[in-house]
C-alpha positions, 0 to 999 in steps of 0.5 A: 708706655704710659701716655697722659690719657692714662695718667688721672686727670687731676693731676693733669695741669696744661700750661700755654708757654709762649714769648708773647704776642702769638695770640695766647690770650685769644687761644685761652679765651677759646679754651675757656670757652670750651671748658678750660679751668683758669685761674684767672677771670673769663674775658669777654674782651681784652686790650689786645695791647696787653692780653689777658688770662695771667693771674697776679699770683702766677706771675709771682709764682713763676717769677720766684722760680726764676729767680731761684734759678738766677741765683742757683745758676751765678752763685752757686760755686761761690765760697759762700753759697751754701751759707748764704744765698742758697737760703734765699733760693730754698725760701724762693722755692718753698713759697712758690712751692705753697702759690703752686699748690694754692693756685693748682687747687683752682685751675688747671690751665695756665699762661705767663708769658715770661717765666712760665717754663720754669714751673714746668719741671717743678711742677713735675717733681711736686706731683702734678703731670705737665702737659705743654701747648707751645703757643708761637708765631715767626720771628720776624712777625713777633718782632714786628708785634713786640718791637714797637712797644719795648722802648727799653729793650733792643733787638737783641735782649728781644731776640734772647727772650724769644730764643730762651722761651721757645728753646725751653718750651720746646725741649719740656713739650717733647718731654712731657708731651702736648701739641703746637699752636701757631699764631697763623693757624688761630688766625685763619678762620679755615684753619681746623688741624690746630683745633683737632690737636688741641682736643686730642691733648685736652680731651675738650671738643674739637668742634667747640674749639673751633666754634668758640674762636669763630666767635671770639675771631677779630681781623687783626689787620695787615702784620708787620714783618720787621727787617730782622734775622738770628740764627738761633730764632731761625733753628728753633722755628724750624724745629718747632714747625717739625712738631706741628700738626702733631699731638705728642705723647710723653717722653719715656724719661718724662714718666719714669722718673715721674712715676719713680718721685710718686706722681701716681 
């Protein structure tokens, strides 16, 4: 079976999916560091309120492909969907079609902490090989993060991001293969498997990566973990702490159809 080190690293591009608040931007910086191409400008430092590494364009890029999705999924057994609204979804998908193959010829790491995992398959089918890094922390920790600073959204709106996030961003790393990051693992200045995993996936230097965020380590301080439970948070980190500790390798169905559409 053909596995990503036999795939040519130009067209590798790894993607850090992620709800958010997990240490994504600690973990890109440690990245960075090691050698990781992203499209957006190296940080030193961050607000550690709003992150960093997310690019104007790749935010834009994502957001037309869910949107396209959005319109696809409610309009499209409408009377008048192939006259109409299947225009704008084809527009949406041509111009983040064009911002995909700009922004790709710069880098090949990215994070979006919101609709990233819409460019995954996308990604696939234009020619370019996914690999996922799962970047995560507990429900109830996340909450404890996330909560305080979302006046307009409720438990449940932030438990749906959560779920849909993850769900699909677990389902395209066992597709297209990578590793999980936990947000505990990042934090633990003991800590090495997460390391070990991210070098075997990337083919950057374990101890570089390890190197890089003793350096870049802040103490974030005591965690919060908010009063909350869902049953669908619930499943969804039991299945992803069951591909922890692991670097995975691509699906079958991922490469067949992936070499069917010309990808090599």
């Amino acid at each position: 079976m053909l596995g990503t080190d036999q795939i040519p690293e130009t067209k590798k591009k790894y993607f850090i999916l992620t709800p958010g608040r997990c240490g994504s931007s600690l973990l890109s910086s440690i990245l960075d560091d090691a050698g990781a191409s992203f499209p957006a400008a190296r940080k030193m430092s961050w607000n550690p309120l709003a992150g960093a590494y997310e690019d104007d364009r790749l935010d834009r890029m994502a957001f037309l492909l869910a949107q396209a999705h959005t319109i696809q999924s409610k309009l499209e057994y409408e009377p008048f969907y192939k006259l109409y609204h299947k225009k704008f979804v084809t527009f949406k998908r041509f111009l983040a079609k064009r911002e995909m193959h700009r922004i790709f010829a710069e880098a090949s790491y990215f994070k979006e902490t919101g609709n990233m995992h819409y460019a995954v398959r996308f990604a696939a089918h234009i020619g370019y090989w996914p690999v996922i890094i799962l970047n995560w922390r507990s429900y109830e920790h996340w909450m404890g993060s996330m909560y305080p600073g979302q006046r307009n959204f409720d438990i449940e709106d932030l438990t749906a991001r959560y779920v849909a996030i993850l769900r699909n961003s677990l389902a395209l790393l066992s597709l297209f293969g990578g590793c999980v990051v936990n947000y505990t693992e990042i934090m633990d200045p003991e800590a090495r498997d997460w390391a070990v995993n991210l070098g075997h996936v990337t083919g950057l230097d374990t101890e570089t990566l390890l190197e890089s965020r003793r350096k870049r380590y802040r103490p974030s301080g005591a965690e919060t973990a908010l009063a909350v439970w869902d049953p669908a948070a619930e499943k969804i980190q039991e299945m992803i702490r069951s591909f922890e500790g692991q670097s995975l390798v691509p699906a079958p169905a991922a490469v067949k159809r992936w070499l069917k559409t010309g990808g090599v």
